[in-house]
Backbone as XML, in Angstrom:
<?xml version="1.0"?>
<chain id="A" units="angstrom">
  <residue number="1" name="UNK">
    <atom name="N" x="86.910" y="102.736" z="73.746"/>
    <atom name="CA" x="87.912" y="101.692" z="73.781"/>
    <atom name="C" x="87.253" y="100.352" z="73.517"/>
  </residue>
  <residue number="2" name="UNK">
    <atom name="N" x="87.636" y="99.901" z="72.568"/>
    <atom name="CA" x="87.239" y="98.290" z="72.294"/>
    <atom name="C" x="87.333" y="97.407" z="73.617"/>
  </residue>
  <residue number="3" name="UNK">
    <atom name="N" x="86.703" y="96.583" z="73.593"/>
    <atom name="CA" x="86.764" y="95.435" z="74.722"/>
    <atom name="C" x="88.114" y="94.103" z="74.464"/>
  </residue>
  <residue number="4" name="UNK">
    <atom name="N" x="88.635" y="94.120" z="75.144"/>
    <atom name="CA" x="89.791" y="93.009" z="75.061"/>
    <atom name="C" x="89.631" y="91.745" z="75.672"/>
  </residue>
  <residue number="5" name="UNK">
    <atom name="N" x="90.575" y="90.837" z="75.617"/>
    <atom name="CA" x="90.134" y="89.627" z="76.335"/>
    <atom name="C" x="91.786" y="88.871" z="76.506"/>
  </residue>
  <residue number="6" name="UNK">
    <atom name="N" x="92.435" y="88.986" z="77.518"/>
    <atom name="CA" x="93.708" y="88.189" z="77.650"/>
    <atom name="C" x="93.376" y="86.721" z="78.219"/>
  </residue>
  <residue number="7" name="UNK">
    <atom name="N" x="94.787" y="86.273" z="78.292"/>
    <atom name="CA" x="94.746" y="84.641" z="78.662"/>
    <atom name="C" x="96.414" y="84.678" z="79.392"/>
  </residue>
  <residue number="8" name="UNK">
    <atom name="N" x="96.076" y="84.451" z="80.504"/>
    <atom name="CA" x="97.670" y="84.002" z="81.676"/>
    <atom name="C" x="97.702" y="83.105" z="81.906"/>
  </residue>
  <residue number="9" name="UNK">
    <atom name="N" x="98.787" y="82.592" z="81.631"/>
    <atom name="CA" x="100.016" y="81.425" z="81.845"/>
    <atom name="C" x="100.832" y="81.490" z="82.619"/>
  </residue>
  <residue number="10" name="UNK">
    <atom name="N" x="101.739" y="80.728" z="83.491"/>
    <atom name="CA" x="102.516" y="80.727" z="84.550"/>
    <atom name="C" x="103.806" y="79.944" z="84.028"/>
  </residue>
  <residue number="11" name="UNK">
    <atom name="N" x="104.839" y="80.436" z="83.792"/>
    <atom name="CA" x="106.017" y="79.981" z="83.755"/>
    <atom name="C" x="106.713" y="80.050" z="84.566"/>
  </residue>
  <residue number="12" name="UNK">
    <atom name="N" x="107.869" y="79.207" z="84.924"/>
    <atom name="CA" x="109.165" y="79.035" z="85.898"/>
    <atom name="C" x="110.518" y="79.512" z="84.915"/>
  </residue>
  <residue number="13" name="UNK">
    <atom name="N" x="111.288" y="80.298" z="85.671"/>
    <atom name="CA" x="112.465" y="80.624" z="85.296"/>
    <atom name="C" x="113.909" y="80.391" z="86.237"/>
  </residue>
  <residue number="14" name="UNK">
    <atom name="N" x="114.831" y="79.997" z="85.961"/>
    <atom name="CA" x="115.957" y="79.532" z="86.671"/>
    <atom name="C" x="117.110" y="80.494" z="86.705"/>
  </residue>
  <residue number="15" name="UNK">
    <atom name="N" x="117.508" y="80.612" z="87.871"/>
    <atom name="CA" x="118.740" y="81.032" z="87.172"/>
    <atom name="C" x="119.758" y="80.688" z="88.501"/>
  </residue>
  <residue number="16" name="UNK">
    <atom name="N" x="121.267" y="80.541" z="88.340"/>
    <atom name="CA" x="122.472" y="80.316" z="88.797"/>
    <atom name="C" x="122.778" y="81.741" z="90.068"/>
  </residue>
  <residue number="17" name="UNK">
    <atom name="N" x="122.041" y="83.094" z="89.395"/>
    <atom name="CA" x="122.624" y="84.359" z="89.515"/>
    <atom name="C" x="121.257" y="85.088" z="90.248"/>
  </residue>
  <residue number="18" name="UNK">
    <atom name="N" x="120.778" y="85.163" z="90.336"/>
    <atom name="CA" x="119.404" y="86.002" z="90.965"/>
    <atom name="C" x="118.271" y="85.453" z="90.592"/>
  </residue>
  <residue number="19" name="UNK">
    <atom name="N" x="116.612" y="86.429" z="91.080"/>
    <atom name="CA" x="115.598" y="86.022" z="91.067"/>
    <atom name="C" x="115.678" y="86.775" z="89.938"/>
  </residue>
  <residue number="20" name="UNK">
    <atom name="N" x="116.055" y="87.938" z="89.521"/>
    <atom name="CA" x="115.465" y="88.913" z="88.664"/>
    <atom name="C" x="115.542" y="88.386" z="87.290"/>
  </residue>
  <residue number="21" name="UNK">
    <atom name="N" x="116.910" y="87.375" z="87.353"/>
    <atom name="CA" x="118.074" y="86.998" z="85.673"/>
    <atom name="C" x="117.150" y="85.856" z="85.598"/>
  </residue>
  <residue number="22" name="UNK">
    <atom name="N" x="116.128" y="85.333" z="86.745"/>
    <atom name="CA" x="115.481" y="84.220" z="86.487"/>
    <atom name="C" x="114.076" y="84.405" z="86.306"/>
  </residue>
  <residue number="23" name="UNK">
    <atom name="N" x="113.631" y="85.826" z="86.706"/>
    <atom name="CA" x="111.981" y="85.921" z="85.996"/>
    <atom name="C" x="112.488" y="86.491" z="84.727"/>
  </residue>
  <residue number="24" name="UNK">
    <atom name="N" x="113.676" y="86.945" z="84.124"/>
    <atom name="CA" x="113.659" y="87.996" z="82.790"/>
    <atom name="C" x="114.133" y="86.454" z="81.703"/>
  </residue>
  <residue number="25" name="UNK">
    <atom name="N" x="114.716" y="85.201" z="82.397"/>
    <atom name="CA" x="115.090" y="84.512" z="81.469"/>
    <atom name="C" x="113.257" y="83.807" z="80.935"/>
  </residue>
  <residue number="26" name="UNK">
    <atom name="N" x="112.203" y="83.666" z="82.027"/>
    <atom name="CA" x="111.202" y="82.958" z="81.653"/>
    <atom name="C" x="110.727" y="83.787" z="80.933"/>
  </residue>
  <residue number="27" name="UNK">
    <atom name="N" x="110.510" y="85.104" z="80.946"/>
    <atom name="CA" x="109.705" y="86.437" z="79.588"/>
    <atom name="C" x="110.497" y="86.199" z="78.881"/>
  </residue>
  <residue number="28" name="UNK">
    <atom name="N" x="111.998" y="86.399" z="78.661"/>
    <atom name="CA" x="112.071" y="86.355" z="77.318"/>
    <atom name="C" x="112.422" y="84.423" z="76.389"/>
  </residue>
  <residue number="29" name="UNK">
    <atom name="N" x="111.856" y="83.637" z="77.329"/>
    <atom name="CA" x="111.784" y="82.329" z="76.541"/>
    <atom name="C" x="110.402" y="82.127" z="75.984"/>
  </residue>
  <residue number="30" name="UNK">
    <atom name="N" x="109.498" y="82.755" z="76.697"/>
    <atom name="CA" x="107.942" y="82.671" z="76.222"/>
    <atom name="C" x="107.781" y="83.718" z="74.939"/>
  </residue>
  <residue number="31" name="UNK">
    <atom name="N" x="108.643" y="84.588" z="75.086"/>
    <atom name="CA" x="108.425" y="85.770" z="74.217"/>
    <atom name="C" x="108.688" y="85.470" z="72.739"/>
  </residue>
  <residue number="32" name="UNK">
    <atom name="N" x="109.497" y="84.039" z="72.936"/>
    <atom name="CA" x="109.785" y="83.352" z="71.385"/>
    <atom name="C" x="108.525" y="82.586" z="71.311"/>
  </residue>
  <residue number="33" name="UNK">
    <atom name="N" x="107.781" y="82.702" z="71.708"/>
    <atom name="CA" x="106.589" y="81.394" z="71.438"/>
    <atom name="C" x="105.429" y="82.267" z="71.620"/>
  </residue>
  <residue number="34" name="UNK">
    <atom name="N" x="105.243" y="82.978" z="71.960"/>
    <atom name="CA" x="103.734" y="84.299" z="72.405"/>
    <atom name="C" x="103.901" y="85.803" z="72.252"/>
  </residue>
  <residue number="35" name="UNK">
    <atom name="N" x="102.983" y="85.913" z="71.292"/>
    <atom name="CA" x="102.628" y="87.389" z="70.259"/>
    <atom name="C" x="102.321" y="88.134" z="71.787"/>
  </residue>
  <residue number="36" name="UNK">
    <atom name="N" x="102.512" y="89.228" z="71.722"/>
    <atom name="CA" x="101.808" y="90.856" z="72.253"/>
    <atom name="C" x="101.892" y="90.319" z="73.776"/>
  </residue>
  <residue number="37" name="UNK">
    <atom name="N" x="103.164" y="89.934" z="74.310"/>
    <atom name="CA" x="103.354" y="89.944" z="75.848"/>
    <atom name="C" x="102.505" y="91.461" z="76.642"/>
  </residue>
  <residue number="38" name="UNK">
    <atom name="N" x="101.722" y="91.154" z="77.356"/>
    <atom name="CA" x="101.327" y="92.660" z="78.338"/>
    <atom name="C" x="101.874" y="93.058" z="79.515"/>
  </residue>
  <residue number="39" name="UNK">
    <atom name="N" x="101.590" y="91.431" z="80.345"/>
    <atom name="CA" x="101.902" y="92.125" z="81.632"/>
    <atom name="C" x="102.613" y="91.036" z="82.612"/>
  </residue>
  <residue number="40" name="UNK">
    <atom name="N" x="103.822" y="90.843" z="82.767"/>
    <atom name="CA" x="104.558" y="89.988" z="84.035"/>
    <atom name="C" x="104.669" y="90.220" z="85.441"/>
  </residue>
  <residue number="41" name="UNK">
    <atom name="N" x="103.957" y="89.070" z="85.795"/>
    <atom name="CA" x="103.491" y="89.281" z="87.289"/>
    <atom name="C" x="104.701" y="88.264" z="88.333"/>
  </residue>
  <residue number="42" name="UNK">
    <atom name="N" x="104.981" y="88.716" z="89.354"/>
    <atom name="CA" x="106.097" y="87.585" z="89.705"/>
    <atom name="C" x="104.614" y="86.861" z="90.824"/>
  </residue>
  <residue number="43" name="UNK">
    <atom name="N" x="104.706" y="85.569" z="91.001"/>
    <atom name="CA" x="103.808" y="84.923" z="91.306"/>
    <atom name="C" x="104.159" y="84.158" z="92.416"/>
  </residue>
  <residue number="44" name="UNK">
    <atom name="N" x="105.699" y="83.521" z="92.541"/>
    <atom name="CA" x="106.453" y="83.101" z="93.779"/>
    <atom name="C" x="107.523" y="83.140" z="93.387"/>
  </residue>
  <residue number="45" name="UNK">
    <atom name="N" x="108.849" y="83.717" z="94.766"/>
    <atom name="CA" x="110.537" y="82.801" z="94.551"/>
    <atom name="C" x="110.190" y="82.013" z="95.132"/>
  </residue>
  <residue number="46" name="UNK">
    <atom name="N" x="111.475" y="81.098" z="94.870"/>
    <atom name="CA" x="112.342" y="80.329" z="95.696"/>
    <atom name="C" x="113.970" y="79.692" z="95.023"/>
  </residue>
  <residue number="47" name="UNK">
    <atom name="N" x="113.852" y="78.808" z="96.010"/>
    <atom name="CA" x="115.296" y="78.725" z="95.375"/>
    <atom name="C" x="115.749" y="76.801" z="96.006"/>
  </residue>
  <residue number="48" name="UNK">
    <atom name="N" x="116.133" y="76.448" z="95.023"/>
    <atom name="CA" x="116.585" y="75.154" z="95.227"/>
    <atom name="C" x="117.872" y="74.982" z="95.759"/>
  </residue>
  <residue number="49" name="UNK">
    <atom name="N" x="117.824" y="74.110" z="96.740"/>
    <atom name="CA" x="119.260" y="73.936" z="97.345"/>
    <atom name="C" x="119.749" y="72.613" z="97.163"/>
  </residue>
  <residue number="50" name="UNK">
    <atom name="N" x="121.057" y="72.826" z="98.017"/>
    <atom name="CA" x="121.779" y="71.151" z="97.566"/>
    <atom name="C" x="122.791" y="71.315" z="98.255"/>
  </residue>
  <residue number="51" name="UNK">
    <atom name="N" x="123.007" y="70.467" z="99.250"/>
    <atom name="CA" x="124.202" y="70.158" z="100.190"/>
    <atom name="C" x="124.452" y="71.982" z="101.382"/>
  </residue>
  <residue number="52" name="UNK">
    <atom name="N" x="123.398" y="72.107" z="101.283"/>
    <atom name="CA" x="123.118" y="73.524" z="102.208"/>
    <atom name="C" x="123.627" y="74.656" z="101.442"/>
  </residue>
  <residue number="53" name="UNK">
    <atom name="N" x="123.393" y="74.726" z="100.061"/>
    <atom name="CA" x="124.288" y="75.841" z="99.280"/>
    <atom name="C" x="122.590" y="76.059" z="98.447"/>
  </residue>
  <residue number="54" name="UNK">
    <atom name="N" x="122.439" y="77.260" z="97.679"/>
    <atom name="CA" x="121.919" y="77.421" z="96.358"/>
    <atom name="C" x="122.526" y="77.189" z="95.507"/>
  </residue>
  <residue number="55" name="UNK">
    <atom name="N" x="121.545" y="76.124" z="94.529"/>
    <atom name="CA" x="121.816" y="75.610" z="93.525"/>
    <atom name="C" x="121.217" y="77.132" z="91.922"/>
  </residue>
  <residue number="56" name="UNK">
    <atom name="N" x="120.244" y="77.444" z="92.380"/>
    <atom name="CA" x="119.019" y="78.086" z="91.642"/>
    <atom name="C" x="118.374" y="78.852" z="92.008"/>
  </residue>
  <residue number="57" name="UNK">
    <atom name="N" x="118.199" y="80.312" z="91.573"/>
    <atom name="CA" x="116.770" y="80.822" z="92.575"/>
    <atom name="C" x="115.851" y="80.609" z="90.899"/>
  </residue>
  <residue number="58" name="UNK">
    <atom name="N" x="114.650" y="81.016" z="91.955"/>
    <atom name="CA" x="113.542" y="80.121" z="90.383"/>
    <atom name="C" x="112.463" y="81.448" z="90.577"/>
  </residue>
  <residue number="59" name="UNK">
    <atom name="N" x="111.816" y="81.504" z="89.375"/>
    <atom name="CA" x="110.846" y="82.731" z="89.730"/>
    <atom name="C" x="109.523" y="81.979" z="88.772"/>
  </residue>
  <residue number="60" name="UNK">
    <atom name="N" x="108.179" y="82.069" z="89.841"/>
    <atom name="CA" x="106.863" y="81.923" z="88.863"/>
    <atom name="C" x="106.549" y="82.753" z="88.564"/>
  </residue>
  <residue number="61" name="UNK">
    <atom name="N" x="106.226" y="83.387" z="87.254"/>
    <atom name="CA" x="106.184" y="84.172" z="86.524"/>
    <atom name="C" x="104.803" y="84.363" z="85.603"/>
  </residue>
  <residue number="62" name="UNK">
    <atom name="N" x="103.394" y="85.083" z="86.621"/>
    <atom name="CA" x="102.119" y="84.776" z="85.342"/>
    <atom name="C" x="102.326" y="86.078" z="84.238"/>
  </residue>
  <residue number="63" name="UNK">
    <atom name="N" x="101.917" y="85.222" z="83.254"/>
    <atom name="CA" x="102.328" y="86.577" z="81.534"/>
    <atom name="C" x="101.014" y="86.396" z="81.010"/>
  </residue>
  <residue number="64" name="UNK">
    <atom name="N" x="100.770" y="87.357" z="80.803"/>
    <atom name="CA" x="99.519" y="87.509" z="80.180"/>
    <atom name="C" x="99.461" y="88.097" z="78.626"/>
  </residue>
  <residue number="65" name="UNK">
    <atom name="N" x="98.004" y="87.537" z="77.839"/>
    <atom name="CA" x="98.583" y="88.552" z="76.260"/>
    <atom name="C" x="96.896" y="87.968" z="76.032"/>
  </residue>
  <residue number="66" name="UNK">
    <atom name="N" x="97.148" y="89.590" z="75.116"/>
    <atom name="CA" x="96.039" y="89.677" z="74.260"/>
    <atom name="C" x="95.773" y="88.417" z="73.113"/>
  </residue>
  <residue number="67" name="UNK">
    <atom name="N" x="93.909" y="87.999" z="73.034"/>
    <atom name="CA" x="93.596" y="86.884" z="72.491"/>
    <atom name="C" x="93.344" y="87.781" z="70.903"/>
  </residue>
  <residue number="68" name="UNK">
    <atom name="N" x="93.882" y="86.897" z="69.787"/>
    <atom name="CA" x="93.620" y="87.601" z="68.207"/>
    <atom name="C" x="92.523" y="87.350" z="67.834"/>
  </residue>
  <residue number="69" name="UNK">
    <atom name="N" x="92.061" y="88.218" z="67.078"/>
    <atom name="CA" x="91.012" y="87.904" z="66.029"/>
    <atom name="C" x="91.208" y="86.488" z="64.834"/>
  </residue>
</chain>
């Protein structure tokens, strides 16, 4: 097996509706901008509030991908 070499990044994802609709919205917004996605790690929730309600749950999201030749 050849030797590889990735590089992780940490994105935030939002969403109105869950944690899940909000780590899958940050993969697939990076996924328009970064070749050969590998591996999504959830990294923290939470969730923003406002007037004692959720506004947002938010997901950090590290993605990792293979570096090209």
């Amino acid at each position: 097996m050849a030797e590889s070499v990735y590089k992780i990044i940490e994105v935030v994802g939002t969403s109105s509706e869950s944690w899940e609709k909000a780590a899958a919205a940050a993969v697939e917004r990076a996924s328009k901008t970064l070749r050969d996605l590998r591996i999504a790690e959830i990294a923290e929730l939470d969730l923003q509030i406002a007037d004692g309600k959720v506004q947002a749950y938010r997901a950090r999201v590290k993605l990792s991908f293979k570096f090209e030749d």
